[in-house]
C-alpha positions in Angstrom: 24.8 -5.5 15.7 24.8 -1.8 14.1 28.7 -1.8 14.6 29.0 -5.4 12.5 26.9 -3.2 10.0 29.0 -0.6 9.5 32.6 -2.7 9.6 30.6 -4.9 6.6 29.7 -2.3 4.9 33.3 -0.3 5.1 35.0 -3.5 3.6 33.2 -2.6 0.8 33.2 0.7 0.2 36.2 1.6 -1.5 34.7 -0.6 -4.8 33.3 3.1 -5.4 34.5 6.3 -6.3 34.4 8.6 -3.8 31.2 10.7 -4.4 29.5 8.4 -6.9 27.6 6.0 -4.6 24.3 6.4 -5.5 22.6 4.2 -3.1 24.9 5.8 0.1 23.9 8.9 -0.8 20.7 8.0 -1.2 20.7 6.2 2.2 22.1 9.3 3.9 19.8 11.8 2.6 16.9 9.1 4.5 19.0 9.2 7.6 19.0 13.3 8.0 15.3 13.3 7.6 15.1 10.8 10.0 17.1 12.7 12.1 14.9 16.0 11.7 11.7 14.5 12.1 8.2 15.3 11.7 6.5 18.7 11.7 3.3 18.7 12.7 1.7 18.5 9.0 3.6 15.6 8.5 2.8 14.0 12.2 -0.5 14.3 11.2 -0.4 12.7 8.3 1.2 9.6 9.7 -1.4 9.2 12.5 -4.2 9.1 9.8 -2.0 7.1 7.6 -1.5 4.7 10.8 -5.4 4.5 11.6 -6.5 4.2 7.8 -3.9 0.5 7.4 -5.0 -1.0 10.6 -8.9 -0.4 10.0 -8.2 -1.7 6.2 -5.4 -5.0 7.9 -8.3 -5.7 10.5 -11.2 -6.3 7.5 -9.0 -7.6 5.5 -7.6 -10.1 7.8 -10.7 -12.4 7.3 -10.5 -13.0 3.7 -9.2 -16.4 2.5 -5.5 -15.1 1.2 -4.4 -13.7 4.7 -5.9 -16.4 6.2 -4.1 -18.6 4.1 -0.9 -16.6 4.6 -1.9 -16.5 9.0 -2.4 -20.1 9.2 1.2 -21.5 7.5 3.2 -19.2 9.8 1.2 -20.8 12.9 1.6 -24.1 11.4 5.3 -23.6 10.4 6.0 -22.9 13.8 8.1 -19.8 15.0 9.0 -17.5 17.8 5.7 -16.0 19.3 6.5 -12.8 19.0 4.8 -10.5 16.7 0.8 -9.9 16.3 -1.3 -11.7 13.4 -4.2 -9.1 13.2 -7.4 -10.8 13.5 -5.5 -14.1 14.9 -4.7 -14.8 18.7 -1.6 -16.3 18.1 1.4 -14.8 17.7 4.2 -16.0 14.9 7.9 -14.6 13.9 8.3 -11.0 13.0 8.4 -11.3 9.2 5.5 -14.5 9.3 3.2 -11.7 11.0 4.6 -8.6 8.7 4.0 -10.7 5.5 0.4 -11.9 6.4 -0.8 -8.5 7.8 1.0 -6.4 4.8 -1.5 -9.3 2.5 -4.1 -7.8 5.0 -3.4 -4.4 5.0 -3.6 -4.4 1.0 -6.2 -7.4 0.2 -9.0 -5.0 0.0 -7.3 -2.7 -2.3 -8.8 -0.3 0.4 -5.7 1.3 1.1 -4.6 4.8 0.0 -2.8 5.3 -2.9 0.3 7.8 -4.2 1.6 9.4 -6.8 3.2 8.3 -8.6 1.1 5.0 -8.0 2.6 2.8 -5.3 1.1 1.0 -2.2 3.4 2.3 0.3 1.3 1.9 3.1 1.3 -1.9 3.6 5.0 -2.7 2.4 5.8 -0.1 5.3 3.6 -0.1 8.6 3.6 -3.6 8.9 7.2 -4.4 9.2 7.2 -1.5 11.5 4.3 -3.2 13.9 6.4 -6.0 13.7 9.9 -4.9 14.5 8.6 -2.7 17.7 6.9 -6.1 19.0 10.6 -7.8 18.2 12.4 -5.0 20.2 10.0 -4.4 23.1 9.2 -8.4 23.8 13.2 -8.6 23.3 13.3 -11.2 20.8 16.7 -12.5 20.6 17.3 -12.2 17.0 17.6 -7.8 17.0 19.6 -5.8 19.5 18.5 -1.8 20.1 16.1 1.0 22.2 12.8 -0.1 22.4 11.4 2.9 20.1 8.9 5.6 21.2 5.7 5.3 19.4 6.7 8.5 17.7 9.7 7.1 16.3 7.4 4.5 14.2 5.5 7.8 12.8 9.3 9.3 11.6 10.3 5.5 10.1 6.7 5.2 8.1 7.1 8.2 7.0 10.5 8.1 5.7 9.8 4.6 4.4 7.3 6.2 2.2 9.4 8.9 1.3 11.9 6.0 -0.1 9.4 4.9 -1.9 8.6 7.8 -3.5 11.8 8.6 -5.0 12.4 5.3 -6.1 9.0 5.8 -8.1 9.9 9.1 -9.1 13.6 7.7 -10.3 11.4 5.2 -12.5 10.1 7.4 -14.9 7.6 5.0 -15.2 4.6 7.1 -14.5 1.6 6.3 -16.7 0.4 2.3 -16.0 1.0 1.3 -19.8 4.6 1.9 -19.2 4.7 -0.4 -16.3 6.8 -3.4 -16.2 6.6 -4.5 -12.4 3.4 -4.1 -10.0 5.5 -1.0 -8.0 5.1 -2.4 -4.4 6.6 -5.4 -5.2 9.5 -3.5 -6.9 10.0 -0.8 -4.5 8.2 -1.9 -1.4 11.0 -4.1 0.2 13.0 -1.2 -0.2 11.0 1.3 2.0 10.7 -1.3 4.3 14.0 -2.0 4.9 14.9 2.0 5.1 12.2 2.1 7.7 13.2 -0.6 9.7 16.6 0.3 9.3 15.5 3.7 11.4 14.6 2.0 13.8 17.5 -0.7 14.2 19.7 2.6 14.4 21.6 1.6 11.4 24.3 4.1 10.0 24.5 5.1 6.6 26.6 2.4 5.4 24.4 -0.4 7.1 21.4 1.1 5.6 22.8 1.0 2.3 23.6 -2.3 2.7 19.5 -2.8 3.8 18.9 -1.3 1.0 21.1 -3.3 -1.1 20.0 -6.4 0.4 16.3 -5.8 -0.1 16.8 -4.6 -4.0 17.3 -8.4 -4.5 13.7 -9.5 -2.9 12.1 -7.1 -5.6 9.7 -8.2 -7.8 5.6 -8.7 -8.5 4.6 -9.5 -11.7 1.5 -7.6 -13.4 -0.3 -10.7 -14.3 -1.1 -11.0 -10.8 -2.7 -8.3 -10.2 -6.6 -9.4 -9.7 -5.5 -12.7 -7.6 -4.6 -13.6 -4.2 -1.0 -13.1 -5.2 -1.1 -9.1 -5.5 -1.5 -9.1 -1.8 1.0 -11.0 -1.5 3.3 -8.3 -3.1 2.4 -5.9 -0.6 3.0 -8.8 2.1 6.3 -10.3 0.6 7.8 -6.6 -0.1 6.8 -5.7 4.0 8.5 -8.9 4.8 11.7 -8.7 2.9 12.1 -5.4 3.8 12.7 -6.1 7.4 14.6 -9.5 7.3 17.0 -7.0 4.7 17.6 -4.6 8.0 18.1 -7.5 10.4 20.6 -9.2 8.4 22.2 -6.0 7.8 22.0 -5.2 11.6 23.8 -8.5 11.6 26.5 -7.5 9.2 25.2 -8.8 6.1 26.4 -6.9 3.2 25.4 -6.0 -0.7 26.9 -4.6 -3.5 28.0 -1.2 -2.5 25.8 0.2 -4.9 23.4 -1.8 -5.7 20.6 0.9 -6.7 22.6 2.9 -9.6 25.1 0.3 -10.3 25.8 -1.2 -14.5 24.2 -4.4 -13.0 22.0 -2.5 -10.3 18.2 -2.4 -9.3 17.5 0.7 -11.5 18.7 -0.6 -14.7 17.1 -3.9 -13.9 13.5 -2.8 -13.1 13.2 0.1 -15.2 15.8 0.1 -18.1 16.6 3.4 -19.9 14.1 5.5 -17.3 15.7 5.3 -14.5 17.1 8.9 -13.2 19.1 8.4 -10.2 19.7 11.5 -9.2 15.4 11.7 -8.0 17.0 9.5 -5.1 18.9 12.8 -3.4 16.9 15.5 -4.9 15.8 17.9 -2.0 11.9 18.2 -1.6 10.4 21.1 0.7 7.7 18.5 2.2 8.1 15.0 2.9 5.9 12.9 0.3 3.2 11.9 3.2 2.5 15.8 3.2 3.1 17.3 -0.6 1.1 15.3 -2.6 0.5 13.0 0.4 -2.0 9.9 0.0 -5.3 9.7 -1.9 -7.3 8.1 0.5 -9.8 5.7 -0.6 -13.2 5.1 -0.3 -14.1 2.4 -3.0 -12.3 -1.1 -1.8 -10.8 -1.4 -5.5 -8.1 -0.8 -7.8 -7.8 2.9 -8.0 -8.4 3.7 -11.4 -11.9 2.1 -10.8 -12.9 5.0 -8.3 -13.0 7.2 -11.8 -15.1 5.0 -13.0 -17.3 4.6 -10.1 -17.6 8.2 -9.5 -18.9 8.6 -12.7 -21.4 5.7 -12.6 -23.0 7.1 -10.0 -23.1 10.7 -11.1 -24.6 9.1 -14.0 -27.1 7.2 -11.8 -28.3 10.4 -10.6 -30.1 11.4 -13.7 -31.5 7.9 -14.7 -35.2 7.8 -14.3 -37.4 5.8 -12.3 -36.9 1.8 -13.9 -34.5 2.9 -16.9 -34.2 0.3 -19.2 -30.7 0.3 -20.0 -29.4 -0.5 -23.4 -25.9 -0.4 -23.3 -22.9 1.4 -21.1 -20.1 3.2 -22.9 -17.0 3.5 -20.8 -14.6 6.3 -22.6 -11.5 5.9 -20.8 -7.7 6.0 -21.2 -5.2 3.2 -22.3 -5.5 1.0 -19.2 -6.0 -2.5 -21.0 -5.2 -3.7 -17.4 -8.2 -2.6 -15.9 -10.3 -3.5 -19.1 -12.2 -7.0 -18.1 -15.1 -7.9 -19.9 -15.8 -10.7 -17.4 -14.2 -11.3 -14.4 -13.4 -14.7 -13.3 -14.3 -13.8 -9.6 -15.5 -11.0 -7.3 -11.9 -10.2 -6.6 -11.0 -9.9 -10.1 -14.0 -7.4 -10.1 -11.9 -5.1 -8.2 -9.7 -4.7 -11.2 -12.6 -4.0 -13.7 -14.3 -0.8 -15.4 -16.8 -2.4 -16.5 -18.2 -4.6 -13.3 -17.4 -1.3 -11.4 -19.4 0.4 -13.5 -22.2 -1.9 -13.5 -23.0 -2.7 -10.1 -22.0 1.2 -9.4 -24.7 1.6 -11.6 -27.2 -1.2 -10.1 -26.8 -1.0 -6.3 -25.7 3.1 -6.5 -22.9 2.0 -3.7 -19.4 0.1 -4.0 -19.0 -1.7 -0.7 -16.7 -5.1 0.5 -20.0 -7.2 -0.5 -19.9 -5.5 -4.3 -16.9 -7.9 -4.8 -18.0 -10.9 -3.7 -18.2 -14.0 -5.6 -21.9 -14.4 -5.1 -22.4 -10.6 -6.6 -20.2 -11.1 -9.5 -22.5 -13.9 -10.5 -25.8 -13.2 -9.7 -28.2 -12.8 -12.8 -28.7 -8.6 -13.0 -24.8 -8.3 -12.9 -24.3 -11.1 -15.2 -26.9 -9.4 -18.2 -25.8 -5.7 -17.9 -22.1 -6.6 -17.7 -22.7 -8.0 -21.6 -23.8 -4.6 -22.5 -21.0 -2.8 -21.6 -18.1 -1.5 -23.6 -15.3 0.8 -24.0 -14.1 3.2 -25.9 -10.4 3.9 -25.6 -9.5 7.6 -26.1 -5.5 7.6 -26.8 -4.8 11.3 -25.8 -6.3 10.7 -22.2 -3.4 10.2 -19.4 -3.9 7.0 -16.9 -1.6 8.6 -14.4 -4.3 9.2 -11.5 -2.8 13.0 -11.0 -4.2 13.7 -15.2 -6.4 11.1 -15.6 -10.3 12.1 -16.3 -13.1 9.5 -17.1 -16.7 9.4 -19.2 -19.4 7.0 -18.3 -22.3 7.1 -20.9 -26.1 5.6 -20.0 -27.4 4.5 -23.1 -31.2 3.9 -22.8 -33.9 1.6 -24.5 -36.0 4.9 -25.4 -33.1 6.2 -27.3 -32.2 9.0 -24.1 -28.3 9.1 -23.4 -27.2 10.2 -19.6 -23.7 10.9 -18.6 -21.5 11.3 -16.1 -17.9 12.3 -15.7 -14.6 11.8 -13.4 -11.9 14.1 -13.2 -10.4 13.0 -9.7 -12.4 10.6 -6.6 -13.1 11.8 -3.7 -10.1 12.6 -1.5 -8.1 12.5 -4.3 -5.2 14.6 -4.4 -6.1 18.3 -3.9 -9.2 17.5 -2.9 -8.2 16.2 0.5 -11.3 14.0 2.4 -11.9 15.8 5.5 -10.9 14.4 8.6 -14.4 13.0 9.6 -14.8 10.8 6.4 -11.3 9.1 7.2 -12.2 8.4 11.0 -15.9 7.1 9.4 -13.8 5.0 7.1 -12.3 3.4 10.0 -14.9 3.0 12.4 -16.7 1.3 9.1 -13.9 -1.3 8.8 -13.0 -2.0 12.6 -16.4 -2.7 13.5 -16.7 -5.7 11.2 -14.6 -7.5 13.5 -14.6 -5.5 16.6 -16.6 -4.5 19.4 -17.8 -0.5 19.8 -15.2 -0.1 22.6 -12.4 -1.2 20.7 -13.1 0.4 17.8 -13.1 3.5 20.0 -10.1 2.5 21.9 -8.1 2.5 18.2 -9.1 5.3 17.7 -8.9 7.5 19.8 -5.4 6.1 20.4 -4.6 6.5 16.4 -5.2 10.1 17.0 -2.7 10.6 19.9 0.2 8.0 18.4 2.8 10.3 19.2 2.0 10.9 22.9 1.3 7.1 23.6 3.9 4.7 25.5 4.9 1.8 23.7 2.5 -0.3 26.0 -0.2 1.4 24.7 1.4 0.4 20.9 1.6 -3.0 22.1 -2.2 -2.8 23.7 -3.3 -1.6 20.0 -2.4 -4.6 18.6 -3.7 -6.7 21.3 -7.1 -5.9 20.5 -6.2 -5.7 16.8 -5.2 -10.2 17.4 -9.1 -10.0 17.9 -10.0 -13.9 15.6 -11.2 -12.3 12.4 -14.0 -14.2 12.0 -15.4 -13.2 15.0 -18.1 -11.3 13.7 -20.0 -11.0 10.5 
């Protein structure tokens, strides 16, 4: 199939000058650091990257969206040959990678990047999902059966398409958004990364890429519904039906990327600086800034908030009476919501982050259901907050910096203040709070051995045999529901 690739791909390629192919050159640089692999920084990274998505996938495998998304592929009918995490059944490659991508992100538990991008579930789960299609030898791919290492090098270099692509945006603070990023450049890094792994050439991974530039998308006014996991999902998805096609010999536009009608113009106008997708970088993105972890399950920018909440917290006395909350933030009208329709929307909120930050001192799973949202304490101190927009602070995560004022009945004002969350970047978590993380999430739905089985195997990836990959995401099929 990679020799269909490249004979599609070279009937195209004289449509460009010699030298001027953006999205070749862009596919070739991606192919020499596949070819060079990971250092151990960088393999390092990827193994907590790896453990981090499947804890988050397995949680979030039980709420109602990828259950939604779980059950039609079963229904639908296809070719039992991938993993649905928390499901016993097994459905077609991209059914599984779109519902466990919905998983993997759901939450909003997974780590974030700069500049912001969920690259983490439009990756890893196309990944899962290709390996299963190769090692069960699904007939629709051809190639090796990879080595658990080589899904480490194809995350990591999906990510590092990502980041470029983001970087090439010049869209960098969230009011200059146009397009929920993982929906625009997720089914990109998807496609390069399972593209590795299908042992696609430069010219059939251009035309991945080509082909996976037309599945972009996401709309902001999602974002706080069902549908923004479905971003993640979709972009996973897309990604690796573009490489298998491509695999195949389906072509794209030789350069679709940088082209007058291309995916750069389209999604981010007058910004867009093609020449971020070559430009040399001494560390790979999963290393130099590499991922701010998270330990809130909610939209980043909340974290600042939360962090100051409860620094604030700290210094109310003993049954404060609380008179209002100020919130002095950035320009992030996204992210300002009075009310929330439900506890999911509440994950895109300052000020019902602040509150029940403030209330219970924690932000858990259980802070964003619909039953917290709506019960009475939440309900009467959410109508005494407010915000104050400060105009010359950044909303880019790497500048931004946050203000939460108390305001008290007795006239007494405490404060708190965010200038990064923890694990942010720079301020790495340590390697103890990530496996905690984990063990937190995979013991919702699994039992103490497993949850020590995934992890302990998480920490070795690169030594394991692809049985052991494959014995992973046995116990990951665990039904969801399972426990509670």
């Amino acid at each position: 199939m990679a020799s269909a690739a490249r004979q599609g791909a070279r009937a195209h390629e004289d449509h460009d000058p010699a030298g001027s192919n953006m999205t070749l050159l862009f596919a070739e640089s991606l192919l020499e650091l596949w070819r060079q692999g990971l250092d151990d920084a960088a393999s390092k990274a990827a193994r907590e990257l790896l453990l981090d998505g499947l804890a988050v996938a397995a949680l979030g495998a039980r709420e109602r969206g990828p259950q939604i998304l779980a059950q039609l592929a079963v229904e639908t009918g296809s070719t039992p040959v991938a993993t649905l995490i928390g499901h016993s059944a097994r459905v077609a490659g991209t059914d599984a990678a779109r519902a466990n991508g919905a998983a993997m992100h759901v939450l909003d538990y997974e780590p974030m990047w700069n500049p912001a991008n969920h690259a983490l579930s439009t990756t890893l789960p196309a990944i899962l999902a290709l390996t299963e299609m190769l090692a069960r030898r699904h007939t629709g791919v051809e190639g090796r059966v990879p080595r658990a290492v080589d899904l480490l090098t194809a995350l990591s270099v999906g990510i590092e398409a990502q980041a470029r692509l983001r970087l090439a945006s010049g869209q960098f603070e969230p009011a200059h958004l146009q397009f929920h990023p993982p929906g625009a450049v997720g089914p990109i890094g998807s496609a390069v990364a399972c593209g590795m792994l299908l042992g696609l050439d430069a010219l059939g991974l251009s035309n991945a890429i080509g082909i996976a530039a037309s599945r972009a998308g996401g709309i902001l006014a999602n974002v706080g519904s069902m549908t923004k996991a479905l971003h993640c999902g979709g972009a996973t998805a897309a990604g690796l039906e573009a490489a298998v096609l491509a695999a195949r010999g389906f072509t794209a536009d030789a350069d679709a990327l940088s082209g007058a009608r291309g995916f750069g113009k389209a999604f981010f106008g007058s910004s867009f600086a093609p020449e971020w997708l070559t430009k040399p970088a001494s560390r790979l993105h999963i290393v130099e800034p590499g991922p701010a972890f998270k330990f809130y399950p909610s939209q980043y920018g909340t974290h600042f908030v939360i962090t100051a909440a409860l620094n604030a917290r700290k210094m109310l006395p003993p049954d404060a009476a609380i008179k209002r909350i100020r919130i002095i933030s950035p320009p992030m009208p996204y992210v300002h919501r009075s009310a929330p329709a439900t506890g999911l929307a509440g994950k895109f909120s300052f000020q019902y982050t602040a509150v029940v930050a403030i209330l219970d001192g924690s932000v858990t799973v259980r802070s964003f259901t619909d039953e917290r949202r709506f019960s009475p304490d939440v309900c009467a101190l959410l109508e005494r907050v407010e915000i104050q927009v400060d105009p010359d602070r950044k909303g880019r995560f790497d500048q931004m910096s946050l203000d939460v004022e108390v305001e008290l009945d007795d006239g007494r004002t405490v404060s708190g203040f965010c200038d990064g969350p923890p694990g942010i970047w720079g301020r790495p978590a340590e390697p103890e709070r990530l496996v905690g993380k984990a063990r937190d999430c995979l013991s919702a739905v699994l039992d103490p051995d497993q949850v020590e089985t995934i992890i302990e195997k998480a920490s070795r990836f690169d030594e394991l045999a692809i049985d052991d990959v494959l014995s992973m995401l046995d116990i990951l099929a665990t039904p969801a529901g399972r426990k509670t």
